[in-house]
ZATIZA-852932 format. One record per residue (C-alpha): residue in three letters; z, x, y. Coordinates in steps of 0.1 Angstrom, whole numbers, plus 2048, in hexadecimal, padded with zeros to 3 digits. Layout:
N
ALAZXY ...
This chain:
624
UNK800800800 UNK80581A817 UNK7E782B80F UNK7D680F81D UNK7E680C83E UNK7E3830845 UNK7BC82F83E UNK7BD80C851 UNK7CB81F871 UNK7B183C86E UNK79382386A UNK7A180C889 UNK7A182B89B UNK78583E899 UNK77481D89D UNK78381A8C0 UNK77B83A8C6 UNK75583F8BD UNK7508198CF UNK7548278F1 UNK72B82D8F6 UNK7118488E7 UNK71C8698F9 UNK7478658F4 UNK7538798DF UNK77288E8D7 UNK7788A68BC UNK78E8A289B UNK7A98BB887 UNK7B58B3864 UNK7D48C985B UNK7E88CF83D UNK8098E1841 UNK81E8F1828 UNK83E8FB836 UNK85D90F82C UNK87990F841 UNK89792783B UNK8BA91684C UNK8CC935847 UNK8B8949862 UNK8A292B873 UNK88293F866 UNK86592B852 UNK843932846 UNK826922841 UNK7FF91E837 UNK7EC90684B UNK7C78FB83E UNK7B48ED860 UNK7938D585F UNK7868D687E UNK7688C0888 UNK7548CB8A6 UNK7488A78B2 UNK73A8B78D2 UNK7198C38DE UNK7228E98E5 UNK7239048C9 UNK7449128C7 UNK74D9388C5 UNK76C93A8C8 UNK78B9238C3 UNK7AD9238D0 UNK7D29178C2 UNK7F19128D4 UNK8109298C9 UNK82A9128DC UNK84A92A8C9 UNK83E9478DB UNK84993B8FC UNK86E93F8F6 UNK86E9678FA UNK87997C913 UNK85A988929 UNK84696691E UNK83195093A UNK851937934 UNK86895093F UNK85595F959 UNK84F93696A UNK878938965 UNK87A957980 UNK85F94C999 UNK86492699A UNK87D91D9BC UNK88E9029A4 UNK88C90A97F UNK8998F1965 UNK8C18F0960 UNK8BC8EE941 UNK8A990F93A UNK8C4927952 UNK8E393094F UNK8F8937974 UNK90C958977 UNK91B968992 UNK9059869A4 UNK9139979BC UNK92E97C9C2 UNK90C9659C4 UNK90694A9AD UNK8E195299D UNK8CA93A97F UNK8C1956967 UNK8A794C949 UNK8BA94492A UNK89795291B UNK89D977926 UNK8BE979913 UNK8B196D8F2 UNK8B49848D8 UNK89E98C8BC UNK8AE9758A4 UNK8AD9578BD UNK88E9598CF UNK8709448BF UNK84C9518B4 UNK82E94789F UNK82196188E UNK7FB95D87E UNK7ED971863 UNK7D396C849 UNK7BB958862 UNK79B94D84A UNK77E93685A UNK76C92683B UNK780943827 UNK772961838 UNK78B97684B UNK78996F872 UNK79697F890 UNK7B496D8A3 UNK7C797E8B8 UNK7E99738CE UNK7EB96F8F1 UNK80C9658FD UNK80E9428F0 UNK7E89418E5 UNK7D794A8C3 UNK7B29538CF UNK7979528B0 UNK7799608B0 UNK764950898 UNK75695C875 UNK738943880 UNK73292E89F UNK73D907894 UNK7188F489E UNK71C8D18AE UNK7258B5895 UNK7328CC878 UNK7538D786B UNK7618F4862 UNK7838FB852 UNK7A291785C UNK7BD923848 UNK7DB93B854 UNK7FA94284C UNK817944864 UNK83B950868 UNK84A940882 UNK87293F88F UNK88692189D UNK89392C8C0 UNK8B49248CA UNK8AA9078E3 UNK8A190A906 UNK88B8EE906 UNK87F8D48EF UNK87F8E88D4 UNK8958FF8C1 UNK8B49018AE UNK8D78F58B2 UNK8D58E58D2 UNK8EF8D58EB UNK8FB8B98D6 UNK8FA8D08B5 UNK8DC8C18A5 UNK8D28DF892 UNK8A78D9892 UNK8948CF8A9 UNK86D8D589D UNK8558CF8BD UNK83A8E58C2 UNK8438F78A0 UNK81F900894 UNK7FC911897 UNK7ED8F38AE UNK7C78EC8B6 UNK7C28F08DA UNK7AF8D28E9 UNK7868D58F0 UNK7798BA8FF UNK75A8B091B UNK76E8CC934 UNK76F8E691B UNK78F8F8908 UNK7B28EE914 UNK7C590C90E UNK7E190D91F UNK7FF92491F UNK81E91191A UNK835913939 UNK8498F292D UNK8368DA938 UNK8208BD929 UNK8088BF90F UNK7E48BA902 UNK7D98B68DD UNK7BC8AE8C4 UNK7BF88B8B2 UNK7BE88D88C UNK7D088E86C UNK7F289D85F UNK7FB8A7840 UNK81B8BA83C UNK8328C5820 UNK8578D382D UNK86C8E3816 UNK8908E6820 UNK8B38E5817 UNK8BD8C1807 UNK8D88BE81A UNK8BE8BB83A UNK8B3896847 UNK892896856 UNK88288086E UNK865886881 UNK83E87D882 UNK826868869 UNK83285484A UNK84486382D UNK83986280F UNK85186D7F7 UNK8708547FC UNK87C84F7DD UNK8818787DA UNK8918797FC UNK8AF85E800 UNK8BD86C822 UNK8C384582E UNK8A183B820 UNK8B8827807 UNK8C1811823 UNK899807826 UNK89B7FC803 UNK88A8187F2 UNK8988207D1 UNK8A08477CE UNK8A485E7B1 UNK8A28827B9 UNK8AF89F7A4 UNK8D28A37B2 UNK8D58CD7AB UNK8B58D27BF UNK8BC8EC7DD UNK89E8E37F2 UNK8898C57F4 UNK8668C27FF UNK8618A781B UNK84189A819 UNK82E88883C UNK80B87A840 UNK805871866 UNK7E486286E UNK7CE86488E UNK7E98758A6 UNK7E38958BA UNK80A8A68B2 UNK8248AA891 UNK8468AA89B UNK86C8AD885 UNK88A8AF885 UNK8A38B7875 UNK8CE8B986D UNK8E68B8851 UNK8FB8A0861 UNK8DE88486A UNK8E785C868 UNK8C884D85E UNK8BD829863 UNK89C816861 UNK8967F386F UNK87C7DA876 UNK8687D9891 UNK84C7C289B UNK82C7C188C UNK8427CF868 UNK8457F487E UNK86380986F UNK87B80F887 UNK88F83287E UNK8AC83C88F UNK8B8863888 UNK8D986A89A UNK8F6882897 UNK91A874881 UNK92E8748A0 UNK9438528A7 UNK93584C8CB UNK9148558C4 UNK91383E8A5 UNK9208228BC UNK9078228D6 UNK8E882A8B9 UNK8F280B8AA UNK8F07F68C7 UNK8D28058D1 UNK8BD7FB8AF UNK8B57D78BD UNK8B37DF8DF UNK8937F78D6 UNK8847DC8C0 UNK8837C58DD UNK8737E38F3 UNK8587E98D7 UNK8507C38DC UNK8507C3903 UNK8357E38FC UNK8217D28EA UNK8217B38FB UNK8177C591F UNK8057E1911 UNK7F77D98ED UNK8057E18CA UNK80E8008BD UNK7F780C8A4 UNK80B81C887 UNK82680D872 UNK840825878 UNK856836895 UNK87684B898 UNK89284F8B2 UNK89E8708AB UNK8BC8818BC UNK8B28A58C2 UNK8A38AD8E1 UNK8B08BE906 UNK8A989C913 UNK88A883908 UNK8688908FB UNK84D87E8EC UNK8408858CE UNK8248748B8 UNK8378588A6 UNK85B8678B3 UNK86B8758CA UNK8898898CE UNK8A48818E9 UNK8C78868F0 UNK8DE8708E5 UNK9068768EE UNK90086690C UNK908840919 UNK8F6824909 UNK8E781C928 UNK8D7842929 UNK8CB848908 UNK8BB820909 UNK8A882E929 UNK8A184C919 UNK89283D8F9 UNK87F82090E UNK86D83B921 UNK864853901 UNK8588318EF UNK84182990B UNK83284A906 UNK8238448E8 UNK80A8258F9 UNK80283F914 UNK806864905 UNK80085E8DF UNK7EB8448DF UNK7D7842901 UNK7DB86D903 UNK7CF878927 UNK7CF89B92F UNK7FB89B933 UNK7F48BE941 UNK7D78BA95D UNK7E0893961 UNK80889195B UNK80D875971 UNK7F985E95A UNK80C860940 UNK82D86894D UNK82884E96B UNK818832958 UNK83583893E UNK852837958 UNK83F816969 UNK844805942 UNK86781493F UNK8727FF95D UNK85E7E495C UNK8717E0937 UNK8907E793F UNK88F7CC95E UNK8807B1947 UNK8997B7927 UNK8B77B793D UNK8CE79A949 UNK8CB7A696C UNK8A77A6977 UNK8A17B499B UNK87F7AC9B1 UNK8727CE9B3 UNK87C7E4995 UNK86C8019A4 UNK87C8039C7 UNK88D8259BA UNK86C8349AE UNK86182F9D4 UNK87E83D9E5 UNK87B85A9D2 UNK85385D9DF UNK86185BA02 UNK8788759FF UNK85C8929EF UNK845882A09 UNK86288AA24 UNK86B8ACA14 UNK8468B8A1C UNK8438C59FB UNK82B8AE9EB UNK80F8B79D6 UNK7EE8A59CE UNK7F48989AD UNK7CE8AB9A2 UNK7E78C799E UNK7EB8D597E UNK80F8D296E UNK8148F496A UNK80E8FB98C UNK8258E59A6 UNK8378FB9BA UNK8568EE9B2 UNK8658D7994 UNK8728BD9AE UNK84D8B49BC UNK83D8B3997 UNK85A89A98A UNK8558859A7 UNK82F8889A4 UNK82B88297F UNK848868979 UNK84C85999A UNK82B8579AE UNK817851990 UNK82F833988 UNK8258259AA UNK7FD82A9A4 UNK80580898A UNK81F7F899F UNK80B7FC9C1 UNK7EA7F29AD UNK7FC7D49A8 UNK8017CF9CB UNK7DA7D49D4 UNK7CA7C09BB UNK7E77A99B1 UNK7FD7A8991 UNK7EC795978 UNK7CE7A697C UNK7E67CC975 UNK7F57BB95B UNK7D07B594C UNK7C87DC957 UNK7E37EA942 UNK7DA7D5923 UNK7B67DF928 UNK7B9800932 UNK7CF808911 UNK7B27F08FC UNK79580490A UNK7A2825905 UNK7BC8288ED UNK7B38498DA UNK79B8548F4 UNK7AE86B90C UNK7A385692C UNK7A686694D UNK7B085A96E UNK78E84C975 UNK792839956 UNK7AD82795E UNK7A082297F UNK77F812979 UNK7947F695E UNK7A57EC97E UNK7847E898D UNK7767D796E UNK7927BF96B UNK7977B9991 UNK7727BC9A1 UNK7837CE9BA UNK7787F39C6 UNK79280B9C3 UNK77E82E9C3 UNK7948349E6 UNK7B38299D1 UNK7B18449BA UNK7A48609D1 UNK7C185A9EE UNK7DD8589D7 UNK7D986B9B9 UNK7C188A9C8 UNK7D28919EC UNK7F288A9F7 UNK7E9871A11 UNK80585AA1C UNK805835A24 UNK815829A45 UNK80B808A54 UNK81E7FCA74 UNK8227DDA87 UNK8157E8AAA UNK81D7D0AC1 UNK8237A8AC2 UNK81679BADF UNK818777AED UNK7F3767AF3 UNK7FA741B02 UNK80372AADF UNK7F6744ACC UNK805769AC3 UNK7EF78CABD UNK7FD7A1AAB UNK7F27C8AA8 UNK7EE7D8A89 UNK7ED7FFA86 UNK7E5818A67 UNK7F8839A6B UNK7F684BA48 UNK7D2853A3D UNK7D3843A24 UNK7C681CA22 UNK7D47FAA12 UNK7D17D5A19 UNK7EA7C6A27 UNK8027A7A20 UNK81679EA39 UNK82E784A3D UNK83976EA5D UNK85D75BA5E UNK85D742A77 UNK881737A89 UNK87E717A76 UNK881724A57 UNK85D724A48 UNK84873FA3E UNK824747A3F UNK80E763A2F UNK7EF778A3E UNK7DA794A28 UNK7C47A7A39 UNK7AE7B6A1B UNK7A17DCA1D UNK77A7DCA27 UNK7757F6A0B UNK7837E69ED UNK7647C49F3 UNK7837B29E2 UNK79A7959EE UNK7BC7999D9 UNK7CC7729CB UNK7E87659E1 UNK8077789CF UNK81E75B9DD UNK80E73E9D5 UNK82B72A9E6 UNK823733A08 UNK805732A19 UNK7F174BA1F UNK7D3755A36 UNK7B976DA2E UNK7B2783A4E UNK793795A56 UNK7907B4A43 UNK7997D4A4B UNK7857F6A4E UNK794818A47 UNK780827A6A UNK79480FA7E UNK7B8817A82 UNK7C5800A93 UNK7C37D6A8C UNK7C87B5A9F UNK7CE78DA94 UNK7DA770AA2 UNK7F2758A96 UNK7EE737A9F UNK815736AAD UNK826741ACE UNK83B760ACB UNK85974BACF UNK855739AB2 UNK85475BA98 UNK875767A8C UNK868788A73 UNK847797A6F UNK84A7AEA4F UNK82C7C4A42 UNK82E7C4A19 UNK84B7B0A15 UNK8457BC9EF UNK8527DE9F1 UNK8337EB9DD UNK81F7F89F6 UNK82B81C9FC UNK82F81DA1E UNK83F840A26 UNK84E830A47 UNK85C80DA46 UNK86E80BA65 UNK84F7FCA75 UNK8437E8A5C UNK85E7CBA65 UNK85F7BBA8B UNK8797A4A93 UNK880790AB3 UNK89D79AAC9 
């Protein structure tokens, strides 16, 4: 039976993928994995057998794998970022006195040999002939036996020594909350090719980029080890490990030292594990018959709040796939082990001492990442705030809908926080890559933040039912497709009619700012002018809102020349008139209101909150 889903989930997906039109394509892996891993000193080998299919039009000469472990040694690119950067990661310095100074130092440059991490590759065969690869940092660059022609495969086999590093970030062993292995970025990986060429990058800690394809991995460990991780297991009855709670009838040899774990993850573009001897396992149901695994450390507080969080995340799954679509695969895992929250493909590893209310946050973001990292894929590193910022705008869209306390803008925090980098001065165009903010403060607020508000704004310029069908198409259209921004762009403009080329450029390529301002109010007989200004360079239409001294309301929009679109009244309940358009040349803007001055209480610009106006002490005049 779960043969068939698995081939179910490839077929569905490829499908999706090959249906885009004639010239998309993207290219494939196939791994198999065969890994040892040796809990006395947190070393492991393994062989790794690679299909590789070269769906492109260019000829490939080289290929290039990502060597994640190497990172955590003193002198690497990681370190190096940890000197330079004005505001490295708290988590990745330690503070010491200098000089009677308090100074971050790397907690990479005072690993020692048997805790730093590395991959080391030997025995690199193309089609079994010997081939050149040789290690840069935290790249593995092959020189191919024989160029790999458009539309054929070839296959790679290596071997590799690699060591757990005591963790820094993400990854490594024994970490802040004692779970003892936590297996991201753990192996040889196929750097991405796709219509812009190789996406090598070094890692520097950031976000990630991968091949979609399929696992197949065998880990031998100590019995006393629970594992949780990526893709289905399919050796349950020789496991146990809480899989007897799911209703699976194991029999296992009990004087066995080791046991060999065995995974099959289709159509996903990362493998991830962990692992601990001291694991609570359990697995409920979640909709659509998905199993639910929880992996958490046998601490009383921490099995309290795990407990309670079991049917909080089955209602989030639901919400998910409600407002985005359903999850694909049958299977996903909560796993405590991380220096935070990561996403993972079918998992993801998180802290989880914390409060209920953090670690439910944390896992309702990390879930969301698998619609838009796992499953949609854009570029995380070139793109981050499309997968970070679409993520964070589910998390709290979610979170405001489940609870008992809904507010009227869920996202007023994710704008304050844009006004305060906009008012800081150190803003960066979010084109920048995400290795390459000057600071981390800017590229958190970027990527989580200002990308959050690209969906809630949209909402605000072409109204909420039609972002609410954007989302649903956007994630229809190009799940397994690694869209780009344009992509989700021109499903706006599919689903809306609207033109939103100037959308995208002015808020996601430059760092143009929004500011509107009621100009003046002027009395005109029985009639009022009021004067409209734009400030920021960047455009928007414009709701406004009048409150009269009696007590009612009316509405005026004024749409943006450039968009050839006129947005539904968002308030049906109040009436509404639609104003002359505006053009982008023309910075300032006159109406009329068919009431004297004396009779207007409030003019407010946005009344919303989800236009970004960088200054909203002129968007609201009052009468004195």
């Amino acid at each position: 039976m779960r043969k068939l889903i698995l081939l179910s989930i490839i077929t569905l997906s490829f499908g999706s993928v090959y249906a885009q039109s004639a010239t998309y394509w993207q290219q494939h892996v196939d791994y198999k994995m065969d890994v040892t891993m040796d809990v006395k000193n947190y070393q492991y080998k393994g062989k790794q057998e690679l299909v590789y299919t070269n769906n492109s039009s260019d000829t490939l000469r080289k290929v290039y794998y990502h060597l994640f472990n190497n990172a955590f040694q003193p002198g690497s690119e990681m370190d190096a970022r940890l000197h330079s950067i004005k505001d490295p990661d708290g988590r990745m310095v330690n503070k010491v006195k200098v000089d009677g100074k308090e100074v971050k130092v790397s907690r990479i440059e005072s690993l020692k040999p048997n805790e730093i991490g590395y991959l080391k590759i030997t025995n690199f065969k193309q089609d079994g002939v010997d081939a050149v690869a040789k290690t840069v940092g935290t790249i593995l660059i092959v020189d191919l036996v024989k160029p790999i022609l458009p539309n054929s495969k070839t296959t790679f086999t290596l071997d590799f020594d690699g060591q757990v590093p005591v963790q820094i970030r993400r990854s490594g062993r024994n970490n802040s909350e004692g779970v003892e292995l936590s297996m991201a970025q753990w192996y040889p990986k196929m750097a991405e090719f796709d219509f812009e060429g190789w996406h090598a990058d070094p890692y520097i800690a950031r976000e990630f980029h991968g091949v979609w394809g399929n696992f197949d991995v065998n880990i031998t460990i100590d019995k006393d080890y629970t594992i949780g991780g990526s893709g289905y297991l399919q050796n349950q009855n020789e496991i146990g490990h809480g899989y007897e709670d799911a209703g699976v009838n194991v029999n296992y040899p009990k004087k066995l030292k080791t046991l060999t774990w065995h995974f099959v993850a289709p159509m996903v573009h990362d493998f991830t594990w962990a692992a601990d001897k001291n694991y609570i396992h359990n697995v409920v149901k979640g909709p659509n018959d998905v199993a639910i695994h929880f992996l958490y450390k046998n601490y009383p507080k921490t099995v309290e709040n795990w407990k309670k969080l079991q049917p909080m995340m089955v209602n989030v799954m639901d919400f998910y796939n409600k407002n985005i679509g359903d999850y694909p695969y049958k299977q996903y895992s909560f796993i405590q082990g991380g220096d935070g929250g990561m996403e993972y493909a079918m998992c993801t590893l998180m802290l989880g001492n914390g409060t209920l209310e953090g670690i439910y946050g944390t896992a309702t973001h990390e879930l969301g990442h698998s619609w838009f990292q796992h499953i949609l894929a854009s570029n995380e590193s070139k793109h981050p705030w499309m997968d970070e910022g679409f993520t964070t705008y589910i998390e709290d869209l979610a979170i405001n809908e489940l609870s008992g306390k809904k507010v009227e803008n869920p996202f007023k925090g994710n704008y304050n926080a844009y006004y305060k980098l906009v008012e800081s001065g150190k803003e960066q165009a979010q084109t920048t890559h995400g290795d390459r903010y000057d600071e981390n403060r800017p590229y958190s607020i970027s990527s989580y933040v200002k990308g959050s508000i690209f969906l809630s704004q949209l909402g605000y310029v072409i109204g909420q039912d039609n972002l609410a069908k954007t989302v649903k198409r956007y994630y229809q259209d190009f799940k397994f497709k690694h869209p780009t921004p344009n992509d989700i762009k021109r499903t706006a403009e599919r689903v809306s009619g609207a033109n939103l080329d100037w959308y995208l450029v002015d808020w996601a390529e430059t760092a143009n700012t929004i500011d509107y301002g009621i100009k003046e109010v002027k009395e005109n007989g029985e009639s009022t002018t009021v004067s409209l200004e734009r400030i920021g360079r960047m455009p928007m239409p414009i709701d406004l809102t009048v409150e009269y001294v009696d007590g009612t309301t009316e509405s005026f929009y004024v749409p943006l020349r450039m968009m050839s679109f006129e947005k539904e009244n968002p308030n049906p309940s109040v009436r509404r008139t639609v104003l002359n358009d505006w053009t982008w040349a023309a910075s300032d803007y006159d109406f009329t209101i068919a009431k004297a001055k004396s009779t207007i209480k409030k003019i407010t610009i946005d009344p919303s909150g989800l236009m970004a106006d960088v200054k909203q002490a002129n968007n609201v005049y009052e009468m004195k």
